[in-house]
N, C-alpha and C positions, 0 to 999 in steps of 0.2 A: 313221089319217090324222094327220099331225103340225100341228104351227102353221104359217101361213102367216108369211112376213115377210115387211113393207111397208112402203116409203121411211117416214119420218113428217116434213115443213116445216113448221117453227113460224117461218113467216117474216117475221113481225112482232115478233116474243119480243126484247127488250134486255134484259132483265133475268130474274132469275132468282133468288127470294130462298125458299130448303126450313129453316123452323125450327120446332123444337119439336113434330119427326115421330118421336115414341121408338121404332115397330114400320117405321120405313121402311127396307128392304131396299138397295135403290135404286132408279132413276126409270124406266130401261125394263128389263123382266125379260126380252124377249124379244132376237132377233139383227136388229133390225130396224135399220136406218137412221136416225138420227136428225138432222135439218138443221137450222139454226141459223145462217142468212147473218148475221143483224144482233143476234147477242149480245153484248154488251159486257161484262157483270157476270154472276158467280156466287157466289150467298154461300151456304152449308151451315152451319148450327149446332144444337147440340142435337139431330141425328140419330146418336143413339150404335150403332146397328145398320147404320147406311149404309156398305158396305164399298165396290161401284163404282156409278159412274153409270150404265151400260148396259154391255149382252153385246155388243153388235154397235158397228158403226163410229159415232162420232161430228162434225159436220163442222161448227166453230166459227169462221167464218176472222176475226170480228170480234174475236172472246178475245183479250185480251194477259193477261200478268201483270202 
């Protein structure tokens, strides 16, 4: 039997601050859905193992650059 994958709304989340994670891979391992209506800020530092942020879709429509 495999993994299930399931939406995930973090639909309060603005912010977003991962530092000083030396064994963090990245944030979702799985193919799952990840939501994110009202995130503005993403800051990553000091994650030297962090290749991507998740395997499955990501949907950020507040992000700018």
């Amino acid at each position: 039997m495999g993994k299930e994958n399931v939406d995930i709304a973090c639909v309060s989340l603005r912010r977003l601050i991962l530092k000083g994670l030396p064994s963090l891979n990245n944030f979702c391992s799985g193919k799952s859905c990840l939501k994110f209506p009202l995130l503005e800020r993403v800051a990553v530092s000091k994650c030297p193992r962090m290749e991507i942020f998740s395997e499955g879709n990501t949907s950020t429509p507040s992000l700018r650059k």
